[in-house]
MOPAC internal coordinates of N, CA, C and O (Angstrom, degrees):
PM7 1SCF
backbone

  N    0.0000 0     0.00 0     0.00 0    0    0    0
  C    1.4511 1     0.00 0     0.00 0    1    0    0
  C    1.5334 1   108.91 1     0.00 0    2    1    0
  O    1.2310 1   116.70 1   -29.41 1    3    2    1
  N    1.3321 1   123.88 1   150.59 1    3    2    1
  C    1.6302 1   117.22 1   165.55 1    5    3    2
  C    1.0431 1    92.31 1  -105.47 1    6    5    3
  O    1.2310 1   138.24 1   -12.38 1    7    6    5
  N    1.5329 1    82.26 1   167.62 1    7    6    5
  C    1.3949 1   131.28 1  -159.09 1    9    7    6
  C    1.6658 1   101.63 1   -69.83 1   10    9    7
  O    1.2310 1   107.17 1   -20.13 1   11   10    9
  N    0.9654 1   141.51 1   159.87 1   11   10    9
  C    1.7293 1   149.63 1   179.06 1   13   11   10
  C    1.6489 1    93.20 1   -77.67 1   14   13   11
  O    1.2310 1   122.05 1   137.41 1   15   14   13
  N    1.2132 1   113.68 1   -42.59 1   15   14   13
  C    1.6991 1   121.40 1  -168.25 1   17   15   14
  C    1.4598 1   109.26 1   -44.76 1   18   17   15
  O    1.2310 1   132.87 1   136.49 1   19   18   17
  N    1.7423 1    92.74 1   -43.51 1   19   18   17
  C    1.8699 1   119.11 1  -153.07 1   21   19   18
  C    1.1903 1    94.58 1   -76.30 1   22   21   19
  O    1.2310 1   118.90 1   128.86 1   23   22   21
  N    1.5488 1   119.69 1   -51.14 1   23   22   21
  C    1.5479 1   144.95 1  -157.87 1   25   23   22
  C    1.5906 1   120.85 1   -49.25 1   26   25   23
  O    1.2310 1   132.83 1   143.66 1   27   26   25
  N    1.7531 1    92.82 1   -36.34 1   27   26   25
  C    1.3767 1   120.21 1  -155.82 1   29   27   26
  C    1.6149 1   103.28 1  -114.10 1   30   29   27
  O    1.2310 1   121.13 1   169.78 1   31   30   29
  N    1.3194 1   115.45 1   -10.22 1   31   30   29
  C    1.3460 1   144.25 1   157.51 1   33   31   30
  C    1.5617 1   109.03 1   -51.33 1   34   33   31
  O    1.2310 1   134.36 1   101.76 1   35   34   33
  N    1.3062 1    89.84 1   -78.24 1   35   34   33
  C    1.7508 1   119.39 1  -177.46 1   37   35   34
  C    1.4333 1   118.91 1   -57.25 1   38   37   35
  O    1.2310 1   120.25 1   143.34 1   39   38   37
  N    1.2716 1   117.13 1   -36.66 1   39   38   37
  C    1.5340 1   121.06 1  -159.19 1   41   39   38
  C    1.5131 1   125.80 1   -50.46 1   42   41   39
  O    1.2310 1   130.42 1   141.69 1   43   42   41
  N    1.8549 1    97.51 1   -38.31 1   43   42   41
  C    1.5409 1   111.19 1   178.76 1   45   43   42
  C    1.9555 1    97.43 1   -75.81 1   46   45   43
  O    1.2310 1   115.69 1    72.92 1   47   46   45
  N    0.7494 1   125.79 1  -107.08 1   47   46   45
  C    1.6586 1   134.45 1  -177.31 1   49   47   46
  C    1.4716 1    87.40 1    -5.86 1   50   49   47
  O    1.2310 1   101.27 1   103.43 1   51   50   49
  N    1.2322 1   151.71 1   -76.57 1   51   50   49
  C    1.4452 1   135.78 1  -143.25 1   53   51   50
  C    1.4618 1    94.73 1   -69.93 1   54   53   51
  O    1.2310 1   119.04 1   132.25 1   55   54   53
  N    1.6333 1   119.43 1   -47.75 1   55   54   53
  C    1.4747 1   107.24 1  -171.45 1   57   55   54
  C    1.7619 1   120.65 1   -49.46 1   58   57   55
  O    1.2310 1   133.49 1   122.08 1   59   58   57
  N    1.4833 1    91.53 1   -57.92 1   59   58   57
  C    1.6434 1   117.84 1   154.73 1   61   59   58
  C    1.9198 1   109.72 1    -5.62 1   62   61   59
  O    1.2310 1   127.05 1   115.02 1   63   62   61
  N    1.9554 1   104.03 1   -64.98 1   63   62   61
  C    1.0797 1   118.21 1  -163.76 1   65   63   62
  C    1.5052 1   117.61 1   -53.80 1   66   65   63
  O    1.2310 1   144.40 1   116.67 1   67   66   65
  N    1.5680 1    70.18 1   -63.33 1   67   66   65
  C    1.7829 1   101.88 1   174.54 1   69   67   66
  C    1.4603 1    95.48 1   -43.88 1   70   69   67
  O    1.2310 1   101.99 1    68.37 1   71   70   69
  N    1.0639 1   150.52 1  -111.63 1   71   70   69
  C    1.2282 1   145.27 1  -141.67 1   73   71   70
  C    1.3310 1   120.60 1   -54.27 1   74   73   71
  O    1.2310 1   122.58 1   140.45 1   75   74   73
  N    1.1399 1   112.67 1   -39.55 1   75   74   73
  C    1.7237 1   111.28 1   162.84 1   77   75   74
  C    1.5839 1   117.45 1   -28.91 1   78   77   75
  O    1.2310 1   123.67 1   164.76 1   79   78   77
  N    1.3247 1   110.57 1   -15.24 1   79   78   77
  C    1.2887 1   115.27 1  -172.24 1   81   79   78
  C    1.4165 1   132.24 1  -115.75 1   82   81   79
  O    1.2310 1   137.80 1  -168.69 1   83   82   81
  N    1.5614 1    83.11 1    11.31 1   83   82   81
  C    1.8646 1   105.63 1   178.56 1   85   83   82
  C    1.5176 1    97.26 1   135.11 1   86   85   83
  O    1.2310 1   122.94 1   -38.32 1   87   86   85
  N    1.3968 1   111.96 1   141.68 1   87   86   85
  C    1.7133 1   118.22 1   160.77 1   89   87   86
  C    1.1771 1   121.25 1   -42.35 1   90   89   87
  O    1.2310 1   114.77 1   -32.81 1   91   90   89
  N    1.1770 1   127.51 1   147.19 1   91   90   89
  C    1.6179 1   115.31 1  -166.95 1   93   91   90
  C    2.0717 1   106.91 1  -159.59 1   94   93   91
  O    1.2310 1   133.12 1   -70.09 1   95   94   93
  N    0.9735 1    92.24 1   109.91 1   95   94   93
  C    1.8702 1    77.71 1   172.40 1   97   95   94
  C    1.4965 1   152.73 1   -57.80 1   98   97   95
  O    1.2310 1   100.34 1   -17.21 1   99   98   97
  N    1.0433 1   153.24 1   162.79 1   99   98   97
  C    1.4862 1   131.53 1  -150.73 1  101   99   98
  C    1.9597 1   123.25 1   -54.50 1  102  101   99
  O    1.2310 1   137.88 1   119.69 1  103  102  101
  N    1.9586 1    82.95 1   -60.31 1  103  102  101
  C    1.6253 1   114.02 1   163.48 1  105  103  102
  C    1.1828 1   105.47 1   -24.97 1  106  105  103
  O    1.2310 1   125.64 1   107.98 1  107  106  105
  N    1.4941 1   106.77 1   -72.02 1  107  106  105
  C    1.7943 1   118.97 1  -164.37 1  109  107  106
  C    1.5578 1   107.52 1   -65.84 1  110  109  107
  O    1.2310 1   124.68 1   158.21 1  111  110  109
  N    0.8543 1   108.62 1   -21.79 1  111  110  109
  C    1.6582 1   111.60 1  -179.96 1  113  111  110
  C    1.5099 1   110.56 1   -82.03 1  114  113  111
  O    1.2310 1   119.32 1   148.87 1  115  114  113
  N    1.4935 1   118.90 1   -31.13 1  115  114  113
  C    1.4232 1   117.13 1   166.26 1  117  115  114
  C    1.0370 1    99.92 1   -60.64 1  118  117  115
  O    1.2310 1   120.50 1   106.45 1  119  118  117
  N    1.5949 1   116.65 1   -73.55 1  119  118  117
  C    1.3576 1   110.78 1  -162.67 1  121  119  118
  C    1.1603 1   125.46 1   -16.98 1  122  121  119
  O    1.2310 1   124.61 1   109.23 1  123  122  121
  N    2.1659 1   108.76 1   -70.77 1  123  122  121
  C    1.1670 1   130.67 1   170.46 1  125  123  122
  C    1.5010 1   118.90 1    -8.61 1  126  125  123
  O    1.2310 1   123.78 1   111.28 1  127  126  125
  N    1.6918 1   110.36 1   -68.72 1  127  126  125
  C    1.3074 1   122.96 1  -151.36 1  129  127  126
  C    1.9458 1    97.37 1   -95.69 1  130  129  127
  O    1.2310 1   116.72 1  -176.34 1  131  130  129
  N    1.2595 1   123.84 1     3.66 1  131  130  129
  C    1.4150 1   125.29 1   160.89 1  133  131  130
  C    1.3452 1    86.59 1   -92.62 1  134  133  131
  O    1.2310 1   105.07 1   119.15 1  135  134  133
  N    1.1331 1   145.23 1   -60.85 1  135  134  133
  C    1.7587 1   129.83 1  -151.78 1  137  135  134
  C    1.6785 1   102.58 1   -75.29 1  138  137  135
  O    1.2310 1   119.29 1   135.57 1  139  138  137
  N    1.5169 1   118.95 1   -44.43 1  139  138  137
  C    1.6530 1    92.49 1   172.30 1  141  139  138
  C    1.2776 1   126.29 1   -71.48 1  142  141  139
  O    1.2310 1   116.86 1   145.71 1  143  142  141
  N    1.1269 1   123.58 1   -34.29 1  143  142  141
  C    1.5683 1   119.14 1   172.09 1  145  143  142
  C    1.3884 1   117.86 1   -83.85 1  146  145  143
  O    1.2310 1   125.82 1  -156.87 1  147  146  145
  N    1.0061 1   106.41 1    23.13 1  147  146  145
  C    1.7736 1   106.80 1   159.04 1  149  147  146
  C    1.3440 1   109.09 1    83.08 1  150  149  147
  O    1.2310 1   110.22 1  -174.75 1  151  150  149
  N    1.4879 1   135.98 1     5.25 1  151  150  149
  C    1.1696 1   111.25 1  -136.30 1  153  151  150
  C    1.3560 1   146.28 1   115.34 1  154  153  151
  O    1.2310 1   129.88 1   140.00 1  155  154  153
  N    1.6493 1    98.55 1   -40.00 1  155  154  153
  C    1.8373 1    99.19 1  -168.01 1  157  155  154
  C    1.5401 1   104.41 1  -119.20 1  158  157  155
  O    1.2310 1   112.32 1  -152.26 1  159  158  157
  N    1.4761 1   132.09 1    27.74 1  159  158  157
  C    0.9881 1   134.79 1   133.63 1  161  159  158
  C    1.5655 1   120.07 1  -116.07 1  162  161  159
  O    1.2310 1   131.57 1   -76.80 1  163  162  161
  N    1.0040 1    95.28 1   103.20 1  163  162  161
  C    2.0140 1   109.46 1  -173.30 1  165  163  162
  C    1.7097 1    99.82 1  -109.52 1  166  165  163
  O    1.2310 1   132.82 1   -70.17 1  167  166  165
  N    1.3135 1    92.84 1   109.83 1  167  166  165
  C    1.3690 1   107.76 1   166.41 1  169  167  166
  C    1.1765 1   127.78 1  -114.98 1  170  169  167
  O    1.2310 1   112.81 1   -20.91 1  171  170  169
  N    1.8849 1   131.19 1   159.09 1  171  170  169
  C    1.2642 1   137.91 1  -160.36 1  173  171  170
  C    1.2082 1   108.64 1  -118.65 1  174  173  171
  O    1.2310 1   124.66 1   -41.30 1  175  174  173
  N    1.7523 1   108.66 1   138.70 1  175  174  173
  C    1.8183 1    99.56 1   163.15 1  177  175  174
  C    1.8304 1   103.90 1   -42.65 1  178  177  175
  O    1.2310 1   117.03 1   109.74 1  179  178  177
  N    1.0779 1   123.26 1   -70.26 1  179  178  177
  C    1.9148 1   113.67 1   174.82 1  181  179  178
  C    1.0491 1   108.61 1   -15.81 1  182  181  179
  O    1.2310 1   106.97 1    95.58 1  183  182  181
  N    1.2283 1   141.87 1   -84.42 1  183  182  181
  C    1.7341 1   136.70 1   161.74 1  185  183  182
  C    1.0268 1   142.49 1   -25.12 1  186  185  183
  O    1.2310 1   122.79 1   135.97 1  187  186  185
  N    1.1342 1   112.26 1   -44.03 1  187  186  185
  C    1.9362 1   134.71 1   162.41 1  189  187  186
  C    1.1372 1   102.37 1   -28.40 1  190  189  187
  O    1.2310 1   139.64 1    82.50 1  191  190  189
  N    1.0992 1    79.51 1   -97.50 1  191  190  189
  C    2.0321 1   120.32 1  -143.65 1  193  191  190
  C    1.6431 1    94.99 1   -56.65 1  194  193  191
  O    1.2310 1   120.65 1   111.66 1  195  194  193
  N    0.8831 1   116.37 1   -68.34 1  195  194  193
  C    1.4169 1   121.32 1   165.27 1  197  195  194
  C    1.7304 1   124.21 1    -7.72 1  198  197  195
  O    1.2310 1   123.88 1   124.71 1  199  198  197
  N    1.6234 1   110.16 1   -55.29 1  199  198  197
  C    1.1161 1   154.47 1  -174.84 1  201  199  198
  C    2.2205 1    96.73 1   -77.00 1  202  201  199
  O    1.2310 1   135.47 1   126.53 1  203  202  201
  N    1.3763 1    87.67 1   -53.47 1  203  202  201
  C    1.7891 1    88.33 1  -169.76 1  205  203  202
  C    1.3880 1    97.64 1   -90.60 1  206  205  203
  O    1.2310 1   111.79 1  -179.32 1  207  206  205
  N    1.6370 1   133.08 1     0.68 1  207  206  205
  C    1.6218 1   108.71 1   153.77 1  209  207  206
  C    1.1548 1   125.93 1   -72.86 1  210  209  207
  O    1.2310 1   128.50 1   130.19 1  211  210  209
  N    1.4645 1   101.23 1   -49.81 1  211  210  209
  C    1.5007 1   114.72 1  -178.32 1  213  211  210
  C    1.3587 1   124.24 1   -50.45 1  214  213  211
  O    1.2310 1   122.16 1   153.21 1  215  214  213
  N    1.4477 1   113.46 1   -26.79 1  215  214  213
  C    1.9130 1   127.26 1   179.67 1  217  215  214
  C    1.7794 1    83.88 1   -80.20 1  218  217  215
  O    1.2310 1   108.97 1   113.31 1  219  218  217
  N    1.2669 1   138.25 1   -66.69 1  219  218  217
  C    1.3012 1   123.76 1   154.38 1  221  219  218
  C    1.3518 1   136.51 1    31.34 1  222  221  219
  O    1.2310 1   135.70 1    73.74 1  223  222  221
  N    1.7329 1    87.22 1  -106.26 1  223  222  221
  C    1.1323 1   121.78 1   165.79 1  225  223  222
  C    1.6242 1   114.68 1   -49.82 1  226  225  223
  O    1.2310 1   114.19 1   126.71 1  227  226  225
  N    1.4759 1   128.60 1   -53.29 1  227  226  225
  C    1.2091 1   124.82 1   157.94 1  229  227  226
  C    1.7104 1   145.68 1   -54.83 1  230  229  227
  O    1.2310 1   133.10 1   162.40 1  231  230  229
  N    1.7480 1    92.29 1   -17.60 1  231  230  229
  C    1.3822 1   101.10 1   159.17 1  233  231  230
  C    1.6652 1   102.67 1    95.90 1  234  233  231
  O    1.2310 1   128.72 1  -156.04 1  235  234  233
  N    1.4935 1   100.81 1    23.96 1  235  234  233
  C    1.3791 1   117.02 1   171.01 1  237  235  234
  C    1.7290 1   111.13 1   -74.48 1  238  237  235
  O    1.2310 1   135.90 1   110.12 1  239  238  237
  N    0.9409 1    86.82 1   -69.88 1  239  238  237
  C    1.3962 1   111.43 1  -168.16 1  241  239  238
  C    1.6833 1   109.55 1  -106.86 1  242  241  239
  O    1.2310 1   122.41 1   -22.11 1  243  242  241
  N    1.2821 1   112.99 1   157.89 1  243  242  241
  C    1.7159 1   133.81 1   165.83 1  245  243  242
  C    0.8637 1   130.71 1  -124.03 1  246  245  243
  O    1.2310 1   112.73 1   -35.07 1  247  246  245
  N    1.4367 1   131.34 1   144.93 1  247  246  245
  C    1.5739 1   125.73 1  -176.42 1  249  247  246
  C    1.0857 1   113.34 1  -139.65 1  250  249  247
  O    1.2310 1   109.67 1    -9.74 1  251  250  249
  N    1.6663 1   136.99 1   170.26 1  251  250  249
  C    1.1335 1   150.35 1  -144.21 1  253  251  250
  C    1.2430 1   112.64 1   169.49 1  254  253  251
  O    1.2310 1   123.54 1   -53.30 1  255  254  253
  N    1.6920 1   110.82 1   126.70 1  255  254  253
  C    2.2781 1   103.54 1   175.16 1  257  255  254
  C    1.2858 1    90.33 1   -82.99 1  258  257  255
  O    1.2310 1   125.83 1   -20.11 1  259  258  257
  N    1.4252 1   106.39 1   159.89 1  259  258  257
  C    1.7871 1   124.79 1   175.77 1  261  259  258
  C    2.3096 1    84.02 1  -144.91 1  262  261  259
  O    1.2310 1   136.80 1   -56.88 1  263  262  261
  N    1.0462 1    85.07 1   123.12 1  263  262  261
  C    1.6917 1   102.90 1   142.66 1  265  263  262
  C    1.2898 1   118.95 1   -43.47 1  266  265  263
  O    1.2310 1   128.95 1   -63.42 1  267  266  265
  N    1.0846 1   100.36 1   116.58 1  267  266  265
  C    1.9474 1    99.13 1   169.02 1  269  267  266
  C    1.6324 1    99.50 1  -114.22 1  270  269  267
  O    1.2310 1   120.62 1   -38.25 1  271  270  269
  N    1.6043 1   116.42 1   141.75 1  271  270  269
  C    0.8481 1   124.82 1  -169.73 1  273  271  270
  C    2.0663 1   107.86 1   -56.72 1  274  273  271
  O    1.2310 1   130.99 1   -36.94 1  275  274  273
  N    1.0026 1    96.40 1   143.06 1  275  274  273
  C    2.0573 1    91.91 1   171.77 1  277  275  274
  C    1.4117 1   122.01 1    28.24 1  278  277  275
  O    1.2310 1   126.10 1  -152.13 1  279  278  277
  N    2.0559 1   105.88 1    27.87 1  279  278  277
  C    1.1803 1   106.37 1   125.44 1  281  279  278
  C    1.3784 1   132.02 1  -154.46 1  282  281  279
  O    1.2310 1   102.39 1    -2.39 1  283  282  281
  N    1.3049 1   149.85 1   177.61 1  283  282  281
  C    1.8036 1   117.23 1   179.20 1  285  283  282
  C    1.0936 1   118.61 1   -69.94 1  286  285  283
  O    1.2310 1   131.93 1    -5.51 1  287  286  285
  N    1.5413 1    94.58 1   174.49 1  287  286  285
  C    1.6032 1   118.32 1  -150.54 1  289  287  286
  C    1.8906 1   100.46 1   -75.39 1  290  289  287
  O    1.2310 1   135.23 1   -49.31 1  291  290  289
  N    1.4013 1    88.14 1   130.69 1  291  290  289
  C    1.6528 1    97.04 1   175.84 1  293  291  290
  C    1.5420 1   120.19 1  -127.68 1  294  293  291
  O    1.2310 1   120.01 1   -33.35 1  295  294  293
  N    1.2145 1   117.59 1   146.65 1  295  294  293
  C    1.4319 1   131.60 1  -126.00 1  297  295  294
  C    2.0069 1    89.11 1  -104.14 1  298  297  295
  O    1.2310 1   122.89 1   -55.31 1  299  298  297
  N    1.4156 1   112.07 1   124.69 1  299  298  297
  C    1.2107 1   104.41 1  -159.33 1  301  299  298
  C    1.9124 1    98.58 1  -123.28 1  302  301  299
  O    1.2310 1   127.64 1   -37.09 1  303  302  301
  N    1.4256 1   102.90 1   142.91 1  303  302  301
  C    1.5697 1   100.17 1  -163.24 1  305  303  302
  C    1.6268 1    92.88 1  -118.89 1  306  305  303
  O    1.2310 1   119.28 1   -35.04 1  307  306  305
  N    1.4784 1   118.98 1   144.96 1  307  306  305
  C    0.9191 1   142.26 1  -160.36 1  309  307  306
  C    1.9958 1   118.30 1  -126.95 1  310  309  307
  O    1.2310 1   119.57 1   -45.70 1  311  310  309
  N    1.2889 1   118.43 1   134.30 1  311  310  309
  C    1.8871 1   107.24 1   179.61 1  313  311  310
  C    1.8820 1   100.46 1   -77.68 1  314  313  311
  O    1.2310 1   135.99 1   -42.40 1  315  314  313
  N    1.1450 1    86.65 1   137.60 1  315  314  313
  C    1.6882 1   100.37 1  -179.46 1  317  315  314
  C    1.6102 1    99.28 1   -84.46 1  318  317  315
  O    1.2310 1   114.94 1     2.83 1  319  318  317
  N    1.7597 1   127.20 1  -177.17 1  319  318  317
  C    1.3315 1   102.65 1   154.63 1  321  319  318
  C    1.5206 1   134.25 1   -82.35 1  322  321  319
  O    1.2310 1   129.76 1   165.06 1  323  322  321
  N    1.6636 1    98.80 1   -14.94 1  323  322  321
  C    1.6052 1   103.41 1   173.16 1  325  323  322
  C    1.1653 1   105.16 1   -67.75 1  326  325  323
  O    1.2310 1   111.61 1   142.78 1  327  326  325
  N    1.3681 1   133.41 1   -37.22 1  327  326  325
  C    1.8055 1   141.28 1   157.60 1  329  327  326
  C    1.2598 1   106.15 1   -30.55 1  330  329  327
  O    1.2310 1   112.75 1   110.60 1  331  330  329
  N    1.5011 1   131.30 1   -69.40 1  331  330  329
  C    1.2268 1   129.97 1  -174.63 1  333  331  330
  C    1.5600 1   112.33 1   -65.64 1  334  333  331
  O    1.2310 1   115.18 1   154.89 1  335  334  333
  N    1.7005 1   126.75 1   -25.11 1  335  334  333
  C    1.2691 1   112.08 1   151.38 1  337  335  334
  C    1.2351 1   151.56 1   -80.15 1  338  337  335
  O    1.2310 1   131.28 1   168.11 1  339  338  337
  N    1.4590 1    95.83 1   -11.89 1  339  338  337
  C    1.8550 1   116.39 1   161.69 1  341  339  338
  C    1.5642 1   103.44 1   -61.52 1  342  341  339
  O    1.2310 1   124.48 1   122.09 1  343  342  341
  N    1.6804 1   109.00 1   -57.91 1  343  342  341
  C    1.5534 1    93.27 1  -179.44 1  345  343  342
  C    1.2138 1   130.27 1   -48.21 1  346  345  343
  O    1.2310 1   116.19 1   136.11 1  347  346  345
  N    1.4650 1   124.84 1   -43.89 1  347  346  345
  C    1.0775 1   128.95 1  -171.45 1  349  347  346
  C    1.7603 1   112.54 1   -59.55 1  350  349  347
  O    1.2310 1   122.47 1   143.32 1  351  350  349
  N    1.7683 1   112.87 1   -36.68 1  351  350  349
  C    1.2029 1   132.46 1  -178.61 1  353  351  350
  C    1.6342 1   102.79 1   -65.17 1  354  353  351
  O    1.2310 1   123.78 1   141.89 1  355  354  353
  N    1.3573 1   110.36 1   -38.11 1  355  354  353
  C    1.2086 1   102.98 1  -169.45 1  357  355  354
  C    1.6576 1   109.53 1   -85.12 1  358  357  355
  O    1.2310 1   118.28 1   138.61 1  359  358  357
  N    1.1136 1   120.87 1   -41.39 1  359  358  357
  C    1.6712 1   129.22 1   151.96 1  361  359  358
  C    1.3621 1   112.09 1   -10.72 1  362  361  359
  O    1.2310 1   127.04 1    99.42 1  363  362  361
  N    1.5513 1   104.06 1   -80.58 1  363  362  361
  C    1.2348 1   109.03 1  -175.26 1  365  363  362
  C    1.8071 1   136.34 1   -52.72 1  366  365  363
  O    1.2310 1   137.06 1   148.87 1  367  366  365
  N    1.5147 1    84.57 1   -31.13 1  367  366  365
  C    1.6040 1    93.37 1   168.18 1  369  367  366
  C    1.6328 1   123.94 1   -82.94 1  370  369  367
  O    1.2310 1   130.20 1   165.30 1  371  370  369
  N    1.0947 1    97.94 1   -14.70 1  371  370  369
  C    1.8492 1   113.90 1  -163.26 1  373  371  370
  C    2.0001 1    82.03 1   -83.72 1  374  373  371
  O    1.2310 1   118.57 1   114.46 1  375  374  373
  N    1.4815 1   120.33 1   -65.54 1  375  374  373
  C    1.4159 1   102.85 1  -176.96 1  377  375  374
  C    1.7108 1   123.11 1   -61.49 1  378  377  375
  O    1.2310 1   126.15 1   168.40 1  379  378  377
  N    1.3350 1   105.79 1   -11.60 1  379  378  377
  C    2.0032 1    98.76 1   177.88 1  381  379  378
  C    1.2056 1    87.31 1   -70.79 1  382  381  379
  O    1.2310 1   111.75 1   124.54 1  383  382  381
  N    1.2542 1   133.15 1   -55.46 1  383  382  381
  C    1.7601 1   124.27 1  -177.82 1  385  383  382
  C    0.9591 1    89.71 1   -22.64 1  386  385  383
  O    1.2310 1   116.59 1    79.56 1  387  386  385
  N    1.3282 1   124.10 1  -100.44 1  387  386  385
  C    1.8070 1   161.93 1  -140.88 1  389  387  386
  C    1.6670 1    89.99 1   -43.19 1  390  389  387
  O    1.2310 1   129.08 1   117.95 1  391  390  389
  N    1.2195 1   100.11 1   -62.05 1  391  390  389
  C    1.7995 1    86.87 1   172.46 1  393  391  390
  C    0.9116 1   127.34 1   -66.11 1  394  393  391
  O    1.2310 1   111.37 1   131.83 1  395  394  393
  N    1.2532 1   133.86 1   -48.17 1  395  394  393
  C    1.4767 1   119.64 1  -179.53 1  397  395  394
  C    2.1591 1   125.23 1   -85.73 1  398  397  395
  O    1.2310 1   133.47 1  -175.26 1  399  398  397
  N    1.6946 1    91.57 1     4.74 1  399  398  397
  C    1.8822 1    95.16 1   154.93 1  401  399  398
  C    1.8579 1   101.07 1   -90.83 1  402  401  399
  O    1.2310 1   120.65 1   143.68 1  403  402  401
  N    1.1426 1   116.35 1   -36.32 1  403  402  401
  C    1.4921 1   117.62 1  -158.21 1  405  403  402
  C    2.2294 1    82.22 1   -62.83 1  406  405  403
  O    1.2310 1   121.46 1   128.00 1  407  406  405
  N    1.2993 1   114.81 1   -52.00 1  407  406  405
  C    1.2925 1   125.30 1  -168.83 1  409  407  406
  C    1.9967 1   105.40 1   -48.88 1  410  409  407
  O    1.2310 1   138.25 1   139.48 1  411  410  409
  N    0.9474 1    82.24 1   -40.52 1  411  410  409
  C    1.6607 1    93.97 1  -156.40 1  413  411  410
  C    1.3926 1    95.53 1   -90.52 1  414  413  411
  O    1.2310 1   111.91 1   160.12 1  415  414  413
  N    1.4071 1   132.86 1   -19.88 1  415  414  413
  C    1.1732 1   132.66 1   177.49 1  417  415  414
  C    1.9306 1   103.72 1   -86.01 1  418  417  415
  O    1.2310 1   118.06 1   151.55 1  419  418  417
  N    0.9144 1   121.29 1   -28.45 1  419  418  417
  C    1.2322 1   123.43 1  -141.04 1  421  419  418
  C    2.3900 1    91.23 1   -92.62 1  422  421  419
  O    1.2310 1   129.00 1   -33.60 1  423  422  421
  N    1.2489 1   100.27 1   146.40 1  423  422  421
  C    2.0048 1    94.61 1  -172.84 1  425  423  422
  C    1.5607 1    92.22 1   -51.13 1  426  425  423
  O    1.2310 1   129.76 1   -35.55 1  427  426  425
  N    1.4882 1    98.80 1   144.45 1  427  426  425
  C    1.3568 1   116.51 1  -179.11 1  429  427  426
  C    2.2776 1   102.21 1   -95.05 1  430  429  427
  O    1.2310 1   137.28 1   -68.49 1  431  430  429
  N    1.4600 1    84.12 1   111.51 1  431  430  429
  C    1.5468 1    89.90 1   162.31 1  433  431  430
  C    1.1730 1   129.13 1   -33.42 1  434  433  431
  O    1.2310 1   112.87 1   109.95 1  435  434  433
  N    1.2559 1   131.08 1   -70.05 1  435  434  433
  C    1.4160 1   164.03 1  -138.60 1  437  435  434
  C    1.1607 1    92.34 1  -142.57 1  438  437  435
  O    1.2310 1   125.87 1   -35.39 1  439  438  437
  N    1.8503 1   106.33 1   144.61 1  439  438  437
  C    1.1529 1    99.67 1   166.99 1  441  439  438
  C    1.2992 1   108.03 1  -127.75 1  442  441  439
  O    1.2310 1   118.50 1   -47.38 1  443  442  441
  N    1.4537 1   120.46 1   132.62 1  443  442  441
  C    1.4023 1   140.52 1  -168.55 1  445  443  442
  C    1.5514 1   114.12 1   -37.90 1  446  445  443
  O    1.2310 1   120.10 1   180.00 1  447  446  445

């Protein structure tokens, strides 16, 4: 399981991701992010939405209700272009991590 620390870390950049890839609604966006990670990021409408005003409010993201056929109308969030430049911002920082745990994890040659 991760950590709440990691969770709450992650939440903006994955949402970010997720939508980069088409508008998508809250539900489906849980779903999403339980089916790629296997499982071990389980998230809540409580967590969400919360999460998708504030990108909102910041001018991340956009929203709009659309009708869904034979059932009610659900509220669909969209990447803005400052959205598409946060992602990229957030990308870039999320792999210097990735490199320098993959680095620091990995047998040390030399020793310092």
């Amino acid at each position: 399981m991760v950590s709440k620390q990691l969770m709450a870390a992650s939440t903006r950049p994955i949402i970010l991701a997720i939508l980069a890839r088409g508008e998508d609604y809250g539900y489906r966006i849980i779903q999403k992010v339980r089916h790629v990670s296997g499982g071990s990021l389980e998230w809540t409408d409580g967590m969400l939405y919360p999460v998708l005003q504030r990108m909102e409010m910041d001018g991340l993201v956009a929203s709009r209700w659309r009708a869904a056929e034979g059932s009610r109308p659900r509220r669909y969030y969209r990447l803005t272009p400052s959205g598409r430049q946060e992602l990229e911002a957030e990308l870039s920082a999320w792999r210097s991590v990735w490199e320098a745990l993959n680095a620091f994890s990995a047998p040390a040659a030399v020793a310092d």
